[in-house]
TIMAR-522042 format. One line per field, with one value per residue: x, y, z of N, C-alpha, C in turn. Coordinates in steps of 0.1 Angstrom, whole numbers, plus 5000, padded with zeros to 4 digits. Layout:
n.px = [X, ...]
n.py = [Y, ...]
n.pz = [Z, ...]
ca.px = [X, ...]
ca.py = [Y, ...]
ca.pz = [Z, ...]
c.px = [X, ...]
c.py = [Y, ...]
c.pz = [Z, ...]
END
This chain:
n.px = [2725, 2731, 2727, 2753, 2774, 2769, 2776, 2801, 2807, 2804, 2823, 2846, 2846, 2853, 2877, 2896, 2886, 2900, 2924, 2929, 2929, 2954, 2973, 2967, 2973, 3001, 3008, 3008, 3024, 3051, 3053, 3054, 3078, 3098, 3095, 3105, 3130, 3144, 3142, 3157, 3187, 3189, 3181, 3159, 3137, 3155, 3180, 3203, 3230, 3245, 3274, 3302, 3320, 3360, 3362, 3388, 3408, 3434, 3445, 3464, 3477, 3494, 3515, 3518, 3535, 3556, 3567, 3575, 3589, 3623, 3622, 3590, 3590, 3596, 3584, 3552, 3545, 3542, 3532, 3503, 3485, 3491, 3510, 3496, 3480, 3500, 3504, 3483, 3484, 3508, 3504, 3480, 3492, 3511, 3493, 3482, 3505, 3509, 3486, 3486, 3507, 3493, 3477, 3454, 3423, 3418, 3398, 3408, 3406, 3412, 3388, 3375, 3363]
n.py = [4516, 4517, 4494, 4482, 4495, 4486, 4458, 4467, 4476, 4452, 4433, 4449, 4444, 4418, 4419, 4434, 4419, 4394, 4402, 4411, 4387, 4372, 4388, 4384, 4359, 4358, 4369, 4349, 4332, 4343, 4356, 4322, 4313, 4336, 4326, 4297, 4304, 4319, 4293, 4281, 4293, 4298, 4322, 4332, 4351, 4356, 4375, 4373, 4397, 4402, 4389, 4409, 4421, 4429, 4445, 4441, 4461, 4460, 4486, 4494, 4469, 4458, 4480, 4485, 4460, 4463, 4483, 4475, 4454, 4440, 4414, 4412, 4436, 4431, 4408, 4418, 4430, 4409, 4389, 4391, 4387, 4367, 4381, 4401, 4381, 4373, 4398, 4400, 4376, 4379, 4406, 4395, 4377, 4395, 4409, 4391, 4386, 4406, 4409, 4385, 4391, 4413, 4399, 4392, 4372, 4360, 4351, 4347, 4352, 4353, 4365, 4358, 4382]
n.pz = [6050, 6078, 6084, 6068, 6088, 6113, 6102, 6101, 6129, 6140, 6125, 6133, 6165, 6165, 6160, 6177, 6201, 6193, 6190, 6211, 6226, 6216, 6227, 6260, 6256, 6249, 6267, 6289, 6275, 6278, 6307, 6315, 6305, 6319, 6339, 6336, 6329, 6347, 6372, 6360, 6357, 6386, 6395, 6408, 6422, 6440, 6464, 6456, 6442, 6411, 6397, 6396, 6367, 6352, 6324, 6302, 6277, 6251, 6239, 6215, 6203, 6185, 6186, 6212, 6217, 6200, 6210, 6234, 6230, 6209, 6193, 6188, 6174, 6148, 6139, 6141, 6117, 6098, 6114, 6130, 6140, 6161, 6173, 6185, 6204, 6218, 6234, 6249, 6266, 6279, 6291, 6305, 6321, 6334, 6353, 6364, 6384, 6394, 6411, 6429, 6447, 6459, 6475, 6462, 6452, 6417, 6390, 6356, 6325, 6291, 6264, 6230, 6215]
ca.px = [2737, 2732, 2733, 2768, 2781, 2762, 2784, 2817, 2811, 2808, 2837, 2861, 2848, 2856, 2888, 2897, 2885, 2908, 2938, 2931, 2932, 2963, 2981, 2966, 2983, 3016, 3018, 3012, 3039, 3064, 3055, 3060, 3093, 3103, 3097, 3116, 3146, 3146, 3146, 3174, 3196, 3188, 3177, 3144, 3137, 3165, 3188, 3214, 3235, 3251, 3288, 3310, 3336, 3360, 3369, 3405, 3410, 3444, 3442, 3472, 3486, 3510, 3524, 3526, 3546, 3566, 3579, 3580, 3597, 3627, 3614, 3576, 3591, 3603, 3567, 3546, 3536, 3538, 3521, 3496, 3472, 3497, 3515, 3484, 3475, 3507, 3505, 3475, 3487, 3515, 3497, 3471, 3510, 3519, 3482, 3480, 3516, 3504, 3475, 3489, 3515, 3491, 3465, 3442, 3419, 3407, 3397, 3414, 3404, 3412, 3378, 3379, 3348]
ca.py = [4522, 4509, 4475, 4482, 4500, 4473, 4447, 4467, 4475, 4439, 4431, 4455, 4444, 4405, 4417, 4436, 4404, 4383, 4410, 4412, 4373, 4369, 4396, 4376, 4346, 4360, 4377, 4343, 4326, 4349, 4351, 4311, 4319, 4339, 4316, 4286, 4309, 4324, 4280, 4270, 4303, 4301, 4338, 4328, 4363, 4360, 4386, 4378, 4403, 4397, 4389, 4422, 4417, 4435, 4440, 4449, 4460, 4469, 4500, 4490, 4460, 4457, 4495, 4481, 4451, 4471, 4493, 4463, 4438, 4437, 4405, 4418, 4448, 4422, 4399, 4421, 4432, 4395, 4380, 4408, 4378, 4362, 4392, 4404, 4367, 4370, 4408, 4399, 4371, 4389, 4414, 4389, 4370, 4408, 4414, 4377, 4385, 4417, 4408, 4377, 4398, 4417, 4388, 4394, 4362, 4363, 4343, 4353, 4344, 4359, 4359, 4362, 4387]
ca.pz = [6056, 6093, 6082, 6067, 6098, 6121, 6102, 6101, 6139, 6143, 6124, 6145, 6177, 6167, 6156, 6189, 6205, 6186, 6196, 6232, 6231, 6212, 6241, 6264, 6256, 6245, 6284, 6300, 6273, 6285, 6321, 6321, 6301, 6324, 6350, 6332, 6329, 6366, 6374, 6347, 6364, 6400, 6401, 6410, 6429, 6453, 6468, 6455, 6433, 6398, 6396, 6387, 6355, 6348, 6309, 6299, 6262, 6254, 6227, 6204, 6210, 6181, 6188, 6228, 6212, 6190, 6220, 6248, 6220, 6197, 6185, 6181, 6162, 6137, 6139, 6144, 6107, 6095, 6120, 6134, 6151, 6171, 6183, 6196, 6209, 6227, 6242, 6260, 6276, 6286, 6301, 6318, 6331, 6348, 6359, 6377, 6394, 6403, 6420, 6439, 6455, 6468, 6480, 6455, 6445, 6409, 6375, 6348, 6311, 6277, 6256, 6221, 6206]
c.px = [2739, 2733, 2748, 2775, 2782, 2776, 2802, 2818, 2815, 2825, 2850, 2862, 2855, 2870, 2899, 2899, 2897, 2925, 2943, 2933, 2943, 2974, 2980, 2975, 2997, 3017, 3019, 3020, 3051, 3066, 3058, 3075, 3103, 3107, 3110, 3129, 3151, 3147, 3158, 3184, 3193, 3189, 3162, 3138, 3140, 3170, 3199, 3220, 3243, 3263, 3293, 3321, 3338, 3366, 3381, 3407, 3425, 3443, 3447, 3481, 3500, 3516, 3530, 3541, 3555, 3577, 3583, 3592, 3608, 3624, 3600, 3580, 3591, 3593, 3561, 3535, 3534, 3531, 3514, 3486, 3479, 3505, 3503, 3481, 3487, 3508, 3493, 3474, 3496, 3510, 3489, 3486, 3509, 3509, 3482, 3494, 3511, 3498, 3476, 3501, 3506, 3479, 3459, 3434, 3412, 3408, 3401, 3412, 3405, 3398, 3380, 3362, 3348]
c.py = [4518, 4499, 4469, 4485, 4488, 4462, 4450, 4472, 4466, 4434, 4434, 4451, 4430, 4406, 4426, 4427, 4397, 4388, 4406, 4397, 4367, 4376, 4388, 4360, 4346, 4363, 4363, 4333, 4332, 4348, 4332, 4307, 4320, 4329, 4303, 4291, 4310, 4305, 4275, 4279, 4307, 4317, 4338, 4343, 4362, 4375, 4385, 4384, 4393, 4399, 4405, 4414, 4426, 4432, 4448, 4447, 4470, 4475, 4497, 4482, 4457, 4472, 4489, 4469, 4451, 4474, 4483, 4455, 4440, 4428, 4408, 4429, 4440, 4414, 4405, 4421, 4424, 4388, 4384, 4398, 4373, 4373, 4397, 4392, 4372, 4383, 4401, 4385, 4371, 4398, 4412, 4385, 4383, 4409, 4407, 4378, 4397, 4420, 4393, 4382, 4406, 4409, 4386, 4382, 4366, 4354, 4354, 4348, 4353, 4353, 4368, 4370, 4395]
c.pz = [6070, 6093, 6079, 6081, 6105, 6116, 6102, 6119, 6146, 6146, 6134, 6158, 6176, 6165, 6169, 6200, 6203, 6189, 6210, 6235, 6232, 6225, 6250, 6268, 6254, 6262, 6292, 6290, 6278, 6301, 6324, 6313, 6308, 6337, 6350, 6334, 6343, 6370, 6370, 6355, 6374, 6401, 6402, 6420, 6445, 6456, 6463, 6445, 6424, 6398, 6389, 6379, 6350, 6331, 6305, 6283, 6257, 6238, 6212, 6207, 6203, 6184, 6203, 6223, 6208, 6202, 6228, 6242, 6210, 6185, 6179, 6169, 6145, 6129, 6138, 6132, 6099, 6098, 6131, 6146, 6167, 6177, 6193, 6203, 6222, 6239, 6248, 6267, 6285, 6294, 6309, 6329, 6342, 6354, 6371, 6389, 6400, 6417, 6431, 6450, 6465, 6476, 6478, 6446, 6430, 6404, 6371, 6336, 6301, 6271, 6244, 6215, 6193]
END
């Protein structure tokens, strides 16, 4: 009966062993991971803060279309992609005039997700 134990205490401690090793080597894969990344994206533990963006999602764009547009009213439920394609470049157009009147530098991009 101690000779079983003896060999399943064994067992567990080599298999403990064999854990703590594998952690081991996963923490310093990641730590030089991390490192590679912080190099490839100059945030190597600077100061400097993370760009702010804002995100603009307009709610209903064919309903906006509908009411803004005689023509959209007409397009709208035919061709439901491009109406929306076109409200929100219309809406970037008034944003960009908006914001150069008042001397406001930005980028401006439509992204599709």
């Amino acid at each position: 009966m101690n000779t079983i134990l003896s060999i399943l205490f064994l067992a567990l401690l080599a298999l403990t062993a064999s854990l703590w090793w594998q952690v081991r080597r996963q923490h310093y894969q990641l730590q030089a991971a991390e490192d590679q990344l912080a190099a490839l994206t100059g945030f190597a533990d600077d100061d400097r803060e993370p760009d702010m963006v804002i995100t603009l999602k307009v709610i209903d764009p064919i309903g906006l279309a509908k009411r803004e547009s005689r023509s959209a009213r007409l397009l709208a439920d035919r061709l439901p992609v491009m109406v929306r394609k076109m409200v929100y470049e219309q809406v970037m157009k008034e944003l960009g005039e908006e914001l150069r009147e008042r001397q406001i530098e930005a980028d401006m991009a439509i992204e599709y997700r």
